[in-house]
C-alpha positions in Angstrom: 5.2 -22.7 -32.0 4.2 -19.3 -31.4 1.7 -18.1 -29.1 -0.3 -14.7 -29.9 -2.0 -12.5 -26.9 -4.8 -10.4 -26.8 -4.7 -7.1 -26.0 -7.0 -4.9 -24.8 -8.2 -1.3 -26.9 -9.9 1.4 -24.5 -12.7 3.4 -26.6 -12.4 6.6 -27.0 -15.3 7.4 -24.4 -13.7 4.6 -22.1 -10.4 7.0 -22.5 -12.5 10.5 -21.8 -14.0 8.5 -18.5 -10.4 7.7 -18.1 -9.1 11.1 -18.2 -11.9 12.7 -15.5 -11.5 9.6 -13.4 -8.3 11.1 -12.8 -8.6 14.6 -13.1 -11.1 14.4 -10.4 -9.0 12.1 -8.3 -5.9 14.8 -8.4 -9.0 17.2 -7.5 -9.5 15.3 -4.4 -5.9 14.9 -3.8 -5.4 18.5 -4.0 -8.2 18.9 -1.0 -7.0 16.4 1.4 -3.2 18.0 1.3 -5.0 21.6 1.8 -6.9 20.0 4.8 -3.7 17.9 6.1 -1.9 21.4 6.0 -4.5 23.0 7.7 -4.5 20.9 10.5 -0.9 20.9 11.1 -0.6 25.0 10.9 -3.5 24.8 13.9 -1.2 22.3 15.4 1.7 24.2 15.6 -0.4 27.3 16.2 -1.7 25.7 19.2 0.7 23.6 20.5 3.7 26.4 19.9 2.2 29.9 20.5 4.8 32.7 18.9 7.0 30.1 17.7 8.1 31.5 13.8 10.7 28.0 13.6 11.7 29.7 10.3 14.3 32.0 12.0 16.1 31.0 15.3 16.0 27.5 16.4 13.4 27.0 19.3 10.5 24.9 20.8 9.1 23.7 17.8 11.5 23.5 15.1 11.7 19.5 15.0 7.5 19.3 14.2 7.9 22.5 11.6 11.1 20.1 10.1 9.1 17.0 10.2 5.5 17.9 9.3 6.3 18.2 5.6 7.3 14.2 6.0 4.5 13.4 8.1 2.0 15.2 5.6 3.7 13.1 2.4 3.6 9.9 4.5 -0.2 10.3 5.2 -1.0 11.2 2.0 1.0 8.2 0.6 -1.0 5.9 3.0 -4.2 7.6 1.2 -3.6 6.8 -1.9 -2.1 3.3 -1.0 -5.6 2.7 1.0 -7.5 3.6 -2.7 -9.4 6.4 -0.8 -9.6 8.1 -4.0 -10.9 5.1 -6.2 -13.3 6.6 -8.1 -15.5 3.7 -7.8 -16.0 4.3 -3.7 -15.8 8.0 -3.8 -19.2 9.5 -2.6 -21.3 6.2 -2.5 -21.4 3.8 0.7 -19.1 3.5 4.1 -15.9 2.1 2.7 -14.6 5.5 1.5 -14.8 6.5 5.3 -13.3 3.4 6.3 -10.4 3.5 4.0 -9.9 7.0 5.2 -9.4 6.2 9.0 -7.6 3.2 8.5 -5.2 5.2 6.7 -4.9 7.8 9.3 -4.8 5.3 12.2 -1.9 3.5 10.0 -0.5 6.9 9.5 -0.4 7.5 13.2 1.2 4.3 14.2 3.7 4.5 11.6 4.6 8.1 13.1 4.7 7.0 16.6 6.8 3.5 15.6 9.4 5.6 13.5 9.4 8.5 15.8 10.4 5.9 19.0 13.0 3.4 17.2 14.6 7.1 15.4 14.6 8.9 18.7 13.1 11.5 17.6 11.2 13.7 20.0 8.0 15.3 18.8 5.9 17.1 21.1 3.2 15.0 22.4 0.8 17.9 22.7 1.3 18.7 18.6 0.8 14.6 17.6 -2.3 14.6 19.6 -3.9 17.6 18.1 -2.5 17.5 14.4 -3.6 13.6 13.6 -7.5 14.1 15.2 -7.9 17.3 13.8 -6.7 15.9 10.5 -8.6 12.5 10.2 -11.7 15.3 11.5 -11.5 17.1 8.4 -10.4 14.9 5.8 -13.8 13.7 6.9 -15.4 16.9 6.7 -14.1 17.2 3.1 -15.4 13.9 1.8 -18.9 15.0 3.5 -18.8 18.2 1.3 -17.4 16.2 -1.6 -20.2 13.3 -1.6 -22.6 16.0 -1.0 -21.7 18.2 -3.8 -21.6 14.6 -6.2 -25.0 13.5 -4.8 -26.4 16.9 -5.9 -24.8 16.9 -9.1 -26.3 13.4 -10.1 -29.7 14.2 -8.4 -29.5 16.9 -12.0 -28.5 14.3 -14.2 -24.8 15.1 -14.0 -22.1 13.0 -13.9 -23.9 9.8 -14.3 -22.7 6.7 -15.7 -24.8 5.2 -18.4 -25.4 1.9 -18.1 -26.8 -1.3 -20.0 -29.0 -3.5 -17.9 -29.4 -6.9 -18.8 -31.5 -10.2 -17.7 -34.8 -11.5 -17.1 -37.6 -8.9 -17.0 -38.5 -8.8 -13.0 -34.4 -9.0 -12.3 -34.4 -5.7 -14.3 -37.2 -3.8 -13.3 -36.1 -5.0 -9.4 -32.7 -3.4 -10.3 -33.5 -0.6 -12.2 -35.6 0.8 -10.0 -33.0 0.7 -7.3 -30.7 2.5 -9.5 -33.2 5.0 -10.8 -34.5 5.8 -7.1 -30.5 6.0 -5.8 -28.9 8.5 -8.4 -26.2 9.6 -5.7 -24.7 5.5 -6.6 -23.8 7.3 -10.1 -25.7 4.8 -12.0 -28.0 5.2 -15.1 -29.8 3.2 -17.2 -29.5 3.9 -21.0 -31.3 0.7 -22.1 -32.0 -2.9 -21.4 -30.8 -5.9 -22.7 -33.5 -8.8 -22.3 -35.1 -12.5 -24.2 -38.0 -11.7 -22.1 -39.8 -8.2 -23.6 -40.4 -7.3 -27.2 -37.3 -4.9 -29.2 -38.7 -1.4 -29.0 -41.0 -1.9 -25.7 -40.1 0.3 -23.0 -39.8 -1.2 -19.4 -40.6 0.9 -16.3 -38.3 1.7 -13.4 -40.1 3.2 -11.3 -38.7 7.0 -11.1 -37.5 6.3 -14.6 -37.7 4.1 -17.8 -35.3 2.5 -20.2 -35.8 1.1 -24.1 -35.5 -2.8 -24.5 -32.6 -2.4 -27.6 -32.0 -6.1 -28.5 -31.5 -9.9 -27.0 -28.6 -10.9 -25.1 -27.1 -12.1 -27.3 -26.1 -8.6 -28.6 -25.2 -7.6 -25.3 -21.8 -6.7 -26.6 -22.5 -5.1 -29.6 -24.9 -2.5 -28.4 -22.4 -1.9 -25.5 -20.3 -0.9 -28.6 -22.7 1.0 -30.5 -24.7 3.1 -27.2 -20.8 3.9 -25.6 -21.8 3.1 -22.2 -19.3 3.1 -19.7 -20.7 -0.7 -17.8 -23.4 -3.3 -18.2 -24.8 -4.5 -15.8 -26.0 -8.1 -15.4 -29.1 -8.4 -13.1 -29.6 -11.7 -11.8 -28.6 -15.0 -14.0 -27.9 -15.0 -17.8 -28.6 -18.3 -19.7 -24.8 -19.7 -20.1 -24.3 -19.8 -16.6 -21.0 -18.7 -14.8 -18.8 -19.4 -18.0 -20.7 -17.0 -20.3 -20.4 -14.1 -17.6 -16.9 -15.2 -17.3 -16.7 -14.5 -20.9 -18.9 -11.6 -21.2 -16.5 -9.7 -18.8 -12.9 -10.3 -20.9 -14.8 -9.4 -24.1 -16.5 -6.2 -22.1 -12.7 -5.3 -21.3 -11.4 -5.4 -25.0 -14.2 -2.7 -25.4 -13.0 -0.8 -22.1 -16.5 -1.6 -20.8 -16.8 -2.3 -16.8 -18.8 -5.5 -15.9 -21.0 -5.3 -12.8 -23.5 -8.0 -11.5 -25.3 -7.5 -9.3 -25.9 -10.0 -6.2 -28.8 -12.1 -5.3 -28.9 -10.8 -2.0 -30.6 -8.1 -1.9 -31.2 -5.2 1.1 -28.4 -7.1 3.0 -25.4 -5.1 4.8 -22.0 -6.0 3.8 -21.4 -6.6 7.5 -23.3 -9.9 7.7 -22.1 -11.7 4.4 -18.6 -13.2 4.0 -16.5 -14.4 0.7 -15.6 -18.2 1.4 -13.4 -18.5 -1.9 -13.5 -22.4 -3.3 -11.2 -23.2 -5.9 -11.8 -19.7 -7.2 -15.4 -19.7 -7.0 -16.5 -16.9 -4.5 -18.8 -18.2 -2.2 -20.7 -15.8 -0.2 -21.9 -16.6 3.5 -24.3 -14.7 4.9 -24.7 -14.9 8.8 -27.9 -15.2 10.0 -29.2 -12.1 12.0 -29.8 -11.9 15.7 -33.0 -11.0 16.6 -32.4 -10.9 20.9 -32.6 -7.8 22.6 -29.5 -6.3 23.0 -28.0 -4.3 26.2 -26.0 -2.0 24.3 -29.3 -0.6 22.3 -31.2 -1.3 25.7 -29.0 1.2 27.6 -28.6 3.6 25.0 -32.8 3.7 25.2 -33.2 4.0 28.8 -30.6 6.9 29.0 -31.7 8.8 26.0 -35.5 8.8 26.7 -34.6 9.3 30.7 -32.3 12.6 30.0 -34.9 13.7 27.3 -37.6 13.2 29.1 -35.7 15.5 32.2 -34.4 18.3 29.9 -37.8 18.4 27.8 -39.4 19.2 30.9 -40.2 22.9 29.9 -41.3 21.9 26.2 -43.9 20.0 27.2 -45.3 22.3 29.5 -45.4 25.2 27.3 -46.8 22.5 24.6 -49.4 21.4 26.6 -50.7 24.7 27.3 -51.1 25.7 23.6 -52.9 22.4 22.8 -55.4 23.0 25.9 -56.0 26.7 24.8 -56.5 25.7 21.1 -59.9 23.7 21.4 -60.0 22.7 25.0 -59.6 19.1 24.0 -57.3 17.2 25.7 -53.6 17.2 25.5 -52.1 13.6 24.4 -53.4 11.0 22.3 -53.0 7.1 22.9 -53.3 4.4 19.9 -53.2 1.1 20.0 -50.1 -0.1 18.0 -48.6 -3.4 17.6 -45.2 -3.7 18.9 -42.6 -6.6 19.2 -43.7 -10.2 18.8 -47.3 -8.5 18.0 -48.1 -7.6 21.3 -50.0 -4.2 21.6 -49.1 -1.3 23.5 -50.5 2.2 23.5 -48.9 4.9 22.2 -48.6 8.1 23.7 -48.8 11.6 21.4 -49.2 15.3 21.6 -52.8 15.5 20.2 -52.8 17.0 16.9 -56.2 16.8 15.4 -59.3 17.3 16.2 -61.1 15.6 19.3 -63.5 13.5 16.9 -60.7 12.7 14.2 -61.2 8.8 14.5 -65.2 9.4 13.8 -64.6 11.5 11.0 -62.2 9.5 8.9 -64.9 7.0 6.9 -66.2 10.7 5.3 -62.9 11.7 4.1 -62.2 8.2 3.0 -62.1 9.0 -1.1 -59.3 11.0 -0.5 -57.0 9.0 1.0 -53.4 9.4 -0.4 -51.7 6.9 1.6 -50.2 4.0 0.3 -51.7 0.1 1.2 -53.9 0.3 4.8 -52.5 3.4 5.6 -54.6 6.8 5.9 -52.6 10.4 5.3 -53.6 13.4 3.6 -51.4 16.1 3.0 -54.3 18.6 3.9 -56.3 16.8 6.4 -59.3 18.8 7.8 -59.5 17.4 11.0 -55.5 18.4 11.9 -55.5 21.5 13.7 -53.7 24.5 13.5 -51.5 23.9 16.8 -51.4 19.9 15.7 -49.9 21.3 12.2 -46.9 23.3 13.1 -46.3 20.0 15.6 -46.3 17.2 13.1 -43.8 19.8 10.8 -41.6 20.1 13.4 -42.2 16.3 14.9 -42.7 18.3 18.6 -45.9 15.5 18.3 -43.5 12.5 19.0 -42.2 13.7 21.9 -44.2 12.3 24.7 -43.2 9.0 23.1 -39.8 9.1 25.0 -41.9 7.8 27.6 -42.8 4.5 25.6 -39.0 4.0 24.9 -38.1 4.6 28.9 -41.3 1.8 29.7 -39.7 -0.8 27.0 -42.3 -0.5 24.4 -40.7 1.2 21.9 -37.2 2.0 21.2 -35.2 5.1 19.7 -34.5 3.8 16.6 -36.2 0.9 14.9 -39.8 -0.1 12.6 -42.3 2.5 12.3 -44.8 1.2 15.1 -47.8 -0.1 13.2 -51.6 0.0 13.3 -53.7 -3.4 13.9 -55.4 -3.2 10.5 -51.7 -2.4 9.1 -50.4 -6.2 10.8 -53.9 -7.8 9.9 -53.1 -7.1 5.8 -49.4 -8.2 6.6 -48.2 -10.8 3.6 -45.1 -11.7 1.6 -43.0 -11.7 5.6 -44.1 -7.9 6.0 -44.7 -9.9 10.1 -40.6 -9.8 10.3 -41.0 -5.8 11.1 -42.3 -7.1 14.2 -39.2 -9.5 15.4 -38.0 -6.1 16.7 -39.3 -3.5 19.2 -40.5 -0.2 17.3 -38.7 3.2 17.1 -39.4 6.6 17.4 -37.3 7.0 14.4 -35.7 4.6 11.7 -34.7 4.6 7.9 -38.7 5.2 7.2 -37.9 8.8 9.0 -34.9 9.9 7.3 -36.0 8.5 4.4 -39.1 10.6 3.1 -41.0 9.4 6.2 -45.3 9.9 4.9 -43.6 10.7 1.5 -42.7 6.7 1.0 -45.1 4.3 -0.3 -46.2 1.5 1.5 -43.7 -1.4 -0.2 -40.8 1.0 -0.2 -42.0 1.6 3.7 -42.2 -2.3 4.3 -38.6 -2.3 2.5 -37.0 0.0 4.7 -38.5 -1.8 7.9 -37.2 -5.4 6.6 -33.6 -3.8 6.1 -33.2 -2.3 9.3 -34.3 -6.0 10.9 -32.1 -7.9 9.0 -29.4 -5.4 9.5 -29.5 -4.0 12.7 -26.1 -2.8 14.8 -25.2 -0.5 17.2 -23.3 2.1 15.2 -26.3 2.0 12.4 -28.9 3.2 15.3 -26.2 6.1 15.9 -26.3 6.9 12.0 -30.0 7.1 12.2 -30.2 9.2 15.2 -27.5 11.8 13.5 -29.8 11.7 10.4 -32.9 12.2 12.1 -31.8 15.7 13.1 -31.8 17.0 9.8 -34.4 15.4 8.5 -37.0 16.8 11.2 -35.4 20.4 9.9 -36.1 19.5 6.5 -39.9 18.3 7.5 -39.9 16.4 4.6 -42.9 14.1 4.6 -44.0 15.4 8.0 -47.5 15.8 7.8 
């Protein structure tokens, strides 16, 4: 009896994807051993002024003799760690994470091997070398992912892409893919039973050709040379034929990707409970309770800002007094958490009959759903202008987060007639207390439309956590520089 295997050809595009895949990962390599050296020559610098431990033996020798070793072993715990997978590199949190468990690996391996080898490095030089390292071997991946996400933004270094399934699985995907070009993803054409050959199917910031049924999923994979398909929702044949699809997509050197059910929830909250080698995934159900970390980080942000904002708001105040004589803040009515209403307090920034003249200027609304913006609004004055560019508007709102109201980060903080159109569980934006700033901020902010608003709001609810608020916060800075839909 003999018994014949398959083996696997790679394409010739599979083997040029190949080849950059690992040019650019020696790239990368290259800049984390320039950064690693860099931070043990400040080390040394620092820790050993005058030293030169390439001529007489002194104070510092030992760490000149043993950072070449230390250097290698971190680098070694890099690659081990897959920090330089080319499927992680500039998209999501788990390159970051990779990264600092390597270093933090990488530093207890040093301080293990350095006690049970008696060997004495200088405190002082560990302390400074390792931070300073892990510091910019962060700084480098920044400048790395930003240069890729800039790159793709173009149409560069995109991978092109089959998408296949039912018609709404598609368009729900595609358009995440086409609005998210930093995830490297692009769609060349779709693969469905449910849209006519030759029709074209929208994706929102894109659109992609309908090229054939399912069942020649594999041979236009072949013929269109794209690097993955990927499977939106279910395919008729069930768990069998995707088994299937994916050994006969490797043969081609063609990467499978499905994409999960569970959509706009954080890795955090769902878990693989494997049975009998089908991954089951358990998603934990979201708490919705205040929280005395977030609590805390409120009342002393708002408290200190409040304090040190003292001047601002006095010089602000003047100007919006001397500009029309009209009064200085504005209060709405806004529904916060659990739907109860609370007023919300603003630098005034239009004009003292704004409300009243709204119905005239009603035809040119260019907001999305129930809400009302205009990019040139008439009644905003000129003071009220530079504000809302800036943001200096939301400032007095500090005093809603210090009062419980609102909070730092969270839902934008809607309007009555915005909760009285609410349908399809928009209401779940209100299980939470209102921010000053959220994902709706440093995401486009009056730029968004109103489902992609809704979107945002419904993510950060489900997904809320302590070190996401921070993120959001660290964001927000830049995005009030940029005044990108600030208006």
């Amino acid at each position: 009896m003999s018994l014949t295997l398959r083996t696997s050809t790679i394409s010739v595009p599979g083997a040029r994807r190949a080849l950059r895949r690992r040019s650019d990962a020696v790239g990368l390599a290259g800049l984390d051993l320039g950064l690693l050296l860099v931070a043990f020559a400040v080390a040394h610098v620092v820790r050993f002024p005058g030293e030169l431990p390439a001529g007489a033996i002194g104070a510092g020798w030992i760490e000149f003799v043993v950072a070449p070793v230390l250097i290698a072993s971190w680098m070694a715990l890099l690659a081990a760690f897959r920090t330089r997978d080319p499927r992680i590199v500039g998209v999501g949190g788990d390159e970051y994470r990779r990264v600092v468990t390597a270093s933090l690996v990488a530093v207890a391996s040093v301080a293990a091997l350095a006690y049970a080898l008696q060997v004495d490095l200088a405190r002082g030089y560990v302390a400074i070398a390792f931070p300073l390292g892990l510091l910019l071997l962060a700084l480098g991946r920044k400048g790395v992912r930003g240069s890729l996400a800039r790159r793709r933004a173009r149409g560069e270094r995109l991978q092109d892409v089959l998408l296949v399934g039912d018609l709404d699985d598609v368009r729900y995907v595609g358009r995440r893919i086409a609005a998210t070009p930093s995830a490297g993803y692009r769609v060349r054409a779709v693969i469905t039973d449910c849209a006519a050959r030759g029709s074209v199917v929208d994706l929102g910031a894109a659109s992609a050709p309908v090229l054939d049924g399912v069942d020649a999923v594999l041979d236009r994979a072949r013929s269109e040379g794209v690097s993955a398909v990927v499977v939106a929702g279910a395919v008729s044949g069930g768990h069998e034929r995707l088994r299937r699809l994916g050994w006969q997509l490797e043969a081609q050197g063609v990467e499978l990707v499905v994409s999960s059910p569970l959509a706009d929830i954080a890795a955090g909250r769902v878990h693989e409970r494997p049975v009998d080698g089908l991954p089951l995934m358990h998603v934990e159900t979201p708490d919705y309770g205040r929280r005395l970390g977030k609590r805390t980080l409120d009342v002393v942000g708002a408290g200190v800002g409040l304090v040190l904002l003292v001047p601002v708001f006095a010089v602000l105040a003047l100007v919006i007094r001397a500009d029309d004589r009209g009064p200085v803040f504005f209060r709405q009515t806004r529904v916060g958490r659990g739907g109860r209403e609370f007023s919300i307090l603003k630098f005034r920034t239009m004009c003292v009959d704004a409300e009243a003249r709204m119905a005239a200027l009603a035809q040119s609304n260019e907001g999305a759903g129930p809400l009302f913006k205009m990019k040139d609004d008439p009644r905003v004055t000129r003071v009220g202008s530079f504000l809302r560019r800036t943001s200096l508007d939301e400032l007095p709102q500090l005093w809603n987060v210090l009062t419980g109201s609102m909070s730092l980060v969270g839902p934008r903080p809607a309007l009555p007639r915005e909760v009285a159109l609410y349908e399809d569980f928009a209401d779940r934006r209100l299980l939470v207390t209102p921010g000053i700033t959220g994902l709706w901020q440093v995401s486009g902010r009056s730029d968004l439309d109103w489902a992609e608003g809704v979107r945002l709001d419904l993510h950060y609810v489900e997904n809320w956590s302590f070190v996401h608020d921070v993120v959001i916060l660290a964001r927000t800075i830049p995005s009030v520089l940029r005044s990108r839909g600030a208006y």
